[in-house]
PDB file of N, CA, C and O in Angstrom:
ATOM      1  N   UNK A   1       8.107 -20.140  13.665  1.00  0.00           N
ATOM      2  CA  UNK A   1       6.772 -20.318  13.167  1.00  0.00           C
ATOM      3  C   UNK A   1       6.539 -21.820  13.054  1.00  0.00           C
ATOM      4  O   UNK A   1       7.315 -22.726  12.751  1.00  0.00           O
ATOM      5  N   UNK A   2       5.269 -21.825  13.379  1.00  0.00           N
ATOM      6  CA  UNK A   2       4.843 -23.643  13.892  1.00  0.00           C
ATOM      7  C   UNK A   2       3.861 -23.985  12.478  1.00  0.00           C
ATOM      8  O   UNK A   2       3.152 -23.055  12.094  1.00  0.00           O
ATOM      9  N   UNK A   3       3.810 -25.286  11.709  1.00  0.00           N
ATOM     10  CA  UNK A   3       3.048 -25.684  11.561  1.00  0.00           C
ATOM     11  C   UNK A   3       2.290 -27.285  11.685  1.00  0.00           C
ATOM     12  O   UNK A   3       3.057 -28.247  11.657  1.00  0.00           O
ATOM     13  N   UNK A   4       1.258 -27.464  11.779  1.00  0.00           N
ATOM     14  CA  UNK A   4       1.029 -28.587  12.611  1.00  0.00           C
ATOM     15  C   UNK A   4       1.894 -29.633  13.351  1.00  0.00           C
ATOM     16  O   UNK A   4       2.154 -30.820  13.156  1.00  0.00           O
ATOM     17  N   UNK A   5       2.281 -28.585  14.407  1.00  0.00           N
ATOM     18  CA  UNK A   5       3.269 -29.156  15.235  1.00  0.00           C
ATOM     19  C   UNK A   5       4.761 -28.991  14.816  1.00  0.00           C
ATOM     20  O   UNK A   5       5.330 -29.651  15.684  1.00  0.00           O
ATOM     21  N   UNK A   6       5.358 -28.685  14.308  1.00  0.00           N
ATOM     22  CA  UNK A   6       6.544 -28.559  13.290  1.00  0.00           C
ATOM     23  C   UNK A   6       6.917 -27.518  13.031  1.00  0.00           C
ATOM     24  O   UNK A   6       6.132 -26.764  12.455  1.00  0.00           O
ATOM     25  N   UNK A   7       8.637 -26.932  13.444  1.00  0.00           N
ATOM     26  CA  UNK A   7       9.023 -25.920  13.201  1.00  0.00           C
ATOM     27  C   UNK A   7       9.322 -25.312  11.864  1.00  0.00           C
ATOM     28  O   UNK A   7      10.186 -25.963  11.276  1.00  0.00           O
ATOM     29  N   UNK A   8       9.022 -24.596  11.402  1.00  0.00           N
ATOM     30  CA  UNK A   8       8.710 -24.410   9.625  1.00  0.00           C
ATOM     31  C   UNK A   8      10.169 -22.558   9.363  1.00  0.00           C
ATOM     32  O   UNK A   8      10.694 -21.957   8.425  1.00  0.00           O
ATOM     33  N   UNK A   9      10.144 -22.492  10.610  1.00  0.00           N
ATOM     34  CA  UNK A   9      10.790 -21.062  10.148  1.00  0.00           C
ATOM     35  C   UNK A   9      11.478 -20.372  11.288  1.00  0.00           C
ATOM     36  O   UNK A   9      10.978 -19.251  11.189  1.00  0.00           O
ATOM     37  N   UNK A  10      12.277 -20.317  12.276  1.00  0.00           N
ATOM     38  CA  UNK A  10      12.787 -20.049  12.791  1.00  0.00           C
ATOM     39  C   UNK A  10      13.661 -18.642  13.099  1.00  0.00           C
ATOM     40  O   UNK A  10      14.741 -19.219  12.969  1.00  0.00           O
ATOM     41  N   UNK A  11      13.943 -17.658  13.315  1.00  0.00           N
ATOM     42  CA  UNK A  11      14.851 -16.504  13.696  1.00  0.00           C
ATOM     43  C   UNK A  11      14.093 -15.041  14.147  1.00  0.00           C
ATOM     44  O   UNK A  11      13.041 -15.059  14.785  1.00  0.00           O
ATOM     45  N   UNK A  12      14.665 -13.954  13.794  1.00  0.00           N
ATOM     46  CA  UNK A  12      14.179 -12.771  14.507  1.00  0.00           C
ATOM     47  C   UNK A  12      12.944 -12.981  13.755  1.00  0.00           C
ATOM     48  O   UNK A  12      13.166 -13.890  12.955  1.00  0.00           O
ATOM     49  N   UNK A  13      11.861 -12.597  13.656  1.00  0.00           N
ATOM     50  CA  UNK A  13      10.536 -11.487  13.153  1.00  0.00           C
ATOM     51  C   UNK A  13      10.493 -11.225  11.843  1.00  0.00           C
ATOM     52  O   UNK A  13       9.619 -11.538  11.035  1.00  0.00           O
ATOM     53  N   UNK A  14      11.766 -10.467  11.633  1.00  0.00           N
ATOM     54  CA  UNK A  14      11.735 -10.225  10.244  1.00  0.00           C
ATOM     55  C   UNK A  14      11.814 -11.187   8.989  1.00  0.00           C
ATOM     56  O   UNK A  14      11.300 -10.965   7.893  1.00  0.00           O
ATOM     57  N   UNK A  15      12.914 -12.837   9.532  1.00  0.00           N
ATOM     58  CA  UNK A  15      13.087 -13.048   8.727  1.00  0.00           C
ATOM     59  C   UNK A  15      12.079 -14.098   8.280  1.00  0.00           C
ATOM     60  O   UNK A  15      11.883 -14.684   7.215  1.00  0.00           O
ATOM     61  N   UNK A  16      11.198 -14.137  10.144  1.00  0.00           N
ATOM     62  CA  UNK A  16      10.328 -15.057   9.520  1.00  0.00           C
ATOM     63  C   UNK A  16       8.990 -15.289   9.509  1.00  0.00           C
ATOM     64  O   UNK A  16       8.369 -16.347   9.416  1.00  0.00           O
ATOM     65  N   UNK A  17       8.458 -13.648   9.663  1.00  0.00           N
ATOM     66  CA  UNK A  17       7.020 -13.295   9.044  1.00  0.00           C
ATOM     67  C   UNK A  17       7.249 -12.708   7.737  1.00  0.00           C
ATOM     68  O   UNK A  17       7.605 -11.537   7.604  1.00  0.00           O
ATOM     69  N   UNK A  18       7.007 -13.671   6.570  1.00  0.00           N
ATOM     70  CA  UNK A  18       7.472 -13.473   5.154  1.00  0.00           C
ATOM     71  C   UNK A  18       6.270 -13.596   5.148  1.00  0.00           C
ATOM     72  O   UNK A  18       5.581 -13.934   6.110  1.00  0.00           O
ATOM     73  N   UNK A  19       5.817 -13.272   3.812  1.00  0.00           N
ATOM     74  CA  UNK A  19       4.459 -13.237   2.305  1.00  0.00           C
ATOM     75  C   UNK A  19       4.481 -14.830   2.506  1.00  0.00           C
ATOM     76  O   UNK A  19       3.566 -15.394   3.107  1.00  0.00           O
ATOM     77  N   UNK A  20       5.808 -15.670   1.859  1.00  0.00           N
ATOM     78  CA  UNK A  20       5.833 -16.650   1.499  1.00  0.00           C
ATOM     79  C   UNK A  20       5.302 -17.988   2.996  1.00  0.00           C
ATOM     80  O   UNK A  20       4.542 -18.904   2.681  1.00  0.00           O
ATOM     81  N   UNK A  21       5.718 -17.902   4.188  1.00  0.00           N
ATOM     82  CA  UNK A  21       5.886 -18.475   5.588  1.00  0.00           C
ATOM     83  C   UNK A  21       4.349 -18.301   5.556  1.00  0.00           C
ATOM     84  O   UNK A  21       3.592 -19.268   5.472  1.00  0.00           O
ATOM     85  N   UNK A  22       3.948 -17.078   5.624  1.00  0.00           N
ATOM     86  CA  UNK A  22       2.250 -17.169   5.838  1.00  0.00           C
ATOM     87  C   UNK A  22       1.522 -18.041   5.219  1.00  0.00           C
ATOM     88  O   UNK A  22       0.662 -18.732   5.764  1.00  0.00           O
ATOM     89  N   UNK A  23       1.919 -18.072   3.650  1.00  0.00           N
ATOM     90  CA  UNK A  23       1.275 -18.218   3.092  1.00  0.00           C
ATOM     91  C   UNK A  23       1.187 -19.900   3.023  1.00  0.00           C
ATOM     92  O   UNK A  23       0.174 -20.550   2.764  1.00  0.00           O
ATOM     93  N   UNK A  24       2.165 -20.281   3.244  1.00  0.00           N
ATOM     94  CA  UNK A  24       2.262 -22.146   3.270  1.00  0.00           C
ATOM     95  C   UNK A  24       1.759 -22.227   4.871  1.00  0.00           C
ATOM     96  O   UNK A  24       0.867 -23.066   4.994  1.00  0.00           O
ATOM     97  N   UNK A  25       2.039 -21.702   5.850  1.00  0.00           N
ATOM     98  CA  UNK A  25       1.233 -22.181   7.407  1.00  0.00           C
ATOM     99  C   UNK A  25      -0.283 -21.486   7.209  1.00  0.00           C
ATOM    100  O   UNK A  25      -1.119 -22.388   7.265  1.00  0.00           O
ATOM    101  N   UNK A  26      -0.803 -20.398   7.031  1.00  0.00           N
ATOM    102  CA  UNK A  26      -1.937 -19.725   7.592  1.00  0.00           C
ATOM    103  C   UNK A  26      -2.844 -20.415   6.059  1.00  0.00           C
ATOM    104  O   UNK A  26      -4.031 -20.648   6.285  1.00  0.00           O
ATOM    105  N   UNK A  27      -2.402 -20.703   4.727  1.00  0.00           N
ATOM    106  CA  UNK A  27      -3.144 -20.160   3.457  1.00  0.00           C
ATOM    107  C   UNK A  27      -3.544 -18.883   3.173  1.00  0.00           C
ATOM    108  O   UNK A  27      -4.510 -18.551   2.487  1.00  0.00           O
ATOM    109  N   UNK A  28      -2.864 -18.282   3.655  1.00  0.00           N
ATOM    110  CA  UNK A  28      -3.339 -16.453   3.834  1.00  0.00           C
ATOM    111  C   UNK A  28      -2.468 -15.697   2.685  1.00  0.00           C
ATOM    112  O   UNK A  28      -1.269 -15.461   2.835  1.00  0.00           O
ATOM    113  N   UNK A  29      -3.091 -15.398   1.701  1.00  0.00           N
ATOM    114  CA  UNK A  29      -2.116 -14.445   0.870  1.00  0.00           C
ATOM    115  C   UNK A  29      -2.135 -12.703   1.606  1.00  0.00           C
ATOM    116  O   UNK A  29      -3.038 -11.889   1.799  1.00  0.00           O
ATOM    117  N   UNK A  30      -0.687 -12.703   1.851  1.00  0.00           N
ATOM    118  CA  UNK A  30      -0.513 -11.388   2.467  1.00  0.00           C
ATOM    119  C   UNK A  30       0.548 -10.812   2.119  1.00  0.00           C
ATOM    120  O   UNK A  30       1.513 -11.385   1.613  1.00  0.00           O
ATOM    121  N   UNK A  31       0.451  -9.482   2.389  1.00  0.00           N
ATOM    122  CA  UNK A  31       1.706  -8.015   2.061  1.00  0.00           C
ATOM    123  C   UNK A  31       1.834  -8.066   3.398  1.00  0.00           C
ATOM    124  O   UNK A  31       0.960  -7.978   4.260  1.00  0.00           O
ATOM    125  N   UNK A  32       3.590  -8.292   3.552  1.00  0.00           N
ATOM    126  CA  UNK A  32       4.118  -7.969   4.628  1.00  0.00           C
ATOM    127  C   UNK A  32       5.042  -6.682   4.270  1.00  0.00           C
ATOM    128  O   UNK A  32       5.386  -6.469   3.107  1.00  0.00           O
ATOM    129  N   UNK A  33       5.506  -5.647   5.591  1.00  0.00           N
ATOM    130  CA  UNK A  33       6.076  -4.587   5.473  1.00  0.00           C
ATOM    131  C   UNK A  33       6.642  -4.163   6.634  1.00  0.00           C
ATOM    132  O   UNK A  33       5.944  -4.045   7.642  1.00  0.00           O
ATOM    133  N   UNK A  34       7.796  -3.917   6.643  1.00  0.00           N
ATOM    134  CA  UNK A  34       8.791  -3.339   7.834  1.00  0.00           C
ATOM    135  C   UNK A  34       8.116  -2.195   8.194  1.00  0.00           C
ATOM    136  O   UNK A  34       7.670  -1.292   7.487  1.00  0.00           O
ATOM    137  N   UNK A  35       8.096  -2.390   9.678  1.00  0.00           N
ATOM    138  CA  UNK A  35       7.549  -0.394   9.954  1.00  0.00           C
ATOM    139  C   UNK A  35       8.156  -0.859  11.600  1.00  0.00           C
ATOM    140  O   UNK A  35       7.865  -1.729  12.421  1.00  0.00           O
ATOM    141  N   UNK A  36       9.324   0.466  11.500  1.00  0.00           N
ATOM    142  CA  UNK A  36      10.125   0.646  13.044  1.00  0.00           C
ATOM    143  C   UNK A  36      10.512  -0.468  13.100  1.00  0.00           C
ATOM    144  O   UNK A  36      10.476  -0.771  14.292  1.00  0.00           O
ATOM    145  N   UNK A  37      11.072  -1.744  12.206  1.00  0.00           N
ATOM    146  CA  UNK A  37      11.943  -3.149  12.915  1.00  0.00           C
ATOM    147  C   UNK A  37      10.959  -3.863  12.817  1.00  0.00           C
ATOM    148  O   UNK A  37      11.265  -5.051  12.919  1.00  0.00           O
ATOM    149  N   UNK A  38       9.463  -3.610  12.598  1.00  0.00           N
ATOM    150  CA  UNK A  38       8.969  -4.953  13.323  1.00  0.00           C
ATOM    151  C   UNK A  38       7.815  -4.552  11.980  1.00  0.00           C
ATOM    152  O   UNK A  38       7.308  -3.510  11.567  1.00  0.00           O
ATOM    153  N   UNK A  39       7.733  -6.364  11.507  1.00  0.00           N
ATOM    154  CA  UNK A  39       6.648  -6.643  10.449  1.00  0.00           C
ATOM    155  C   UNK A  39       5.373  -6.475  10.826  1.00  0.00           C
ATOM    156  O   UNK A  39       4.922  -6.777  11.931  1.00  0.00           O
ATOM    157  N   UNK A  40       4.497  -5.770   9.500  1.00  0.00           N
ATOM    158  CA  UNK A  40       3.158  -5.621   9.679  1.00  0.00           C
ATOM    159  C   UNK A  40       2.487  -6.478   8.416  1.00  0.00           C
ATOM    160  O   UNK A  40       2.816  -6.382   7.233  1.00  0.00           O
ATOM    161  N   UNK A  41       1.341  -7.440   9.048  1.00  0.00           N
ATOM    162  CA  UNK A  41       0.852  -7.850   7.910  1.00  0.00           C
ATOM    163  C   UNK A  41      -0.081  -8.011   7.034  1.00  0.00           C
ATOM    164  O   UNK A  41      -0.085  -9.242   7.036  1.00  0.00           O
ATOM    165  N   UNK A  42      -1.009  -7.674   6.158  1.00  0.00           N
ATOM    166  CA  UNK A  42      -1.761  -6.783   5.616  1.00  0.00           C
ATOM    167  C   UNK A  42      -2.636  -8.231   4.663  1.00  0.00           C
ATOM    168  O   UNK A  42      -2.402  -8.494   3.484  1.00  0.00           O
ATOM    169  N   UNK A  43      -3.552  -8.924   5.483  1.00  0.00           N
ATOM    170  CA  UNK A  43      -4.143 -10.262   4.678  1.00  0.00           C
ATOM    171  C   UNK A  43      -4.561  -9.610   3.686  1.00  0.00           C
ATOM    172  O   UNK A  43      -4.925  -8.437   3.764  1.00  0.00           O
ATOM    173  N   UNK A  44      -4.559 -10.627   2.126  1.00  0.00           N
ATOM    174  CA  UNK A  44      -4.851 -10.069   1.179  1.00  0.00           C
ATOM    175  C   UNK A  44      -6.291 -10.887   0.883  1.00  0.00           C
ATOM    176  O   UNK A  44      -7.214 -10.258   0.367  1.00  0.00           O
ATOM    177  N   UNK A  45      -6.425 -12.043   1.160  1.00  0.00           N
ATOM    178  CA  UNK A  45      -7.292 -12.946   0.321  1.00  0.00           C
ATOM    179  C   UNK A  45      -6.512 -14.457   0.658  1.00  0.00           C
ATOM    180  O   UNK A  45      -5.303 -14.669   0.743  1.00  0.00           O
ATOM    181  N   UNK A  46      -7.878 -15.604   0.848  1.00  0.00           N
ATOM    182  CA  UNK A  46      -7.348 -16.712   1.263  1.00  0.00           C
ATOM    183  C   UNK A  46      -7.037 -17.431   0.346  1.00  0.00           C
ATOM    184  O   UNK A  46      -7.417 -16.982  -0.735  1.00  0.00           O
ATOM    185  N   UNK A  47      -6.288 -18.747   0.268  1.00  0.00           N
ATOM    186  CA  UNK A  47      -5.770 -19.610  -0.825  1.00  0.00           C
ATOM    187  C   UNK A  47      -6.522 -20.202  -0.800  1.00  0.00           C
ATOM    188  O   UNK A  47      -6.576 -20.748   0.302  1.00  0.00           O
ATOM    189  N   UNK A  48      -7.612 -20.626  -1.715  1.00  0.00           N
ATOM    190  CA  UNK A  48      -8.035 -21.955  -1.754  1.00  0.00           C
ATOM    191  C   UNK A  48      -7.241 -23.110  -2.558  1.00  0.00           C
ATOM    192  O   UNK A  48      -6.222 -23.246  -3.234  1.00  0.00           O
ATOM    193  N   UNK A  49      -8.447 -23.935  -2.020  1.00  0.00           N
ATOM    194  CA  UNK A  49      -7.337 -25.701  -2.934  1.00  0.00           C
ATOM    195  C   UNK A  49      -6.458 -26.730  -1.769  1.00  0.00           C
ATOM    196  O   UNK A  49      -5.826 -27.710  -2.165  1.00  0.00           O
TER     197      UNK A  49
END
């Protein structure tokens, strides 16, 4: 996972579409959830500030 230009998170899928990874690259507060191996992610509401 990239952020402005910069590798921020690195490995399979799982370990690095987190709640937390989104939430510092996208500002996206989100529920992430395993379904069959592979993360689904469920935006909750944006961060402002």
């Amino acid at each position: 996972m990239m952020k402005r230009g910069r590798i921020v998170a690195a490995g399979d899928p799982t370990s690095v579409i987190t709640a937390e990874n989104i939430a510092s690259v996208y500002r996206v507060e989100a529920a992430v959830r395993n379904l069959s191996d592979r993360p689904m992610i469920m935006p909750l509401r944006q961060i402002k500030g």
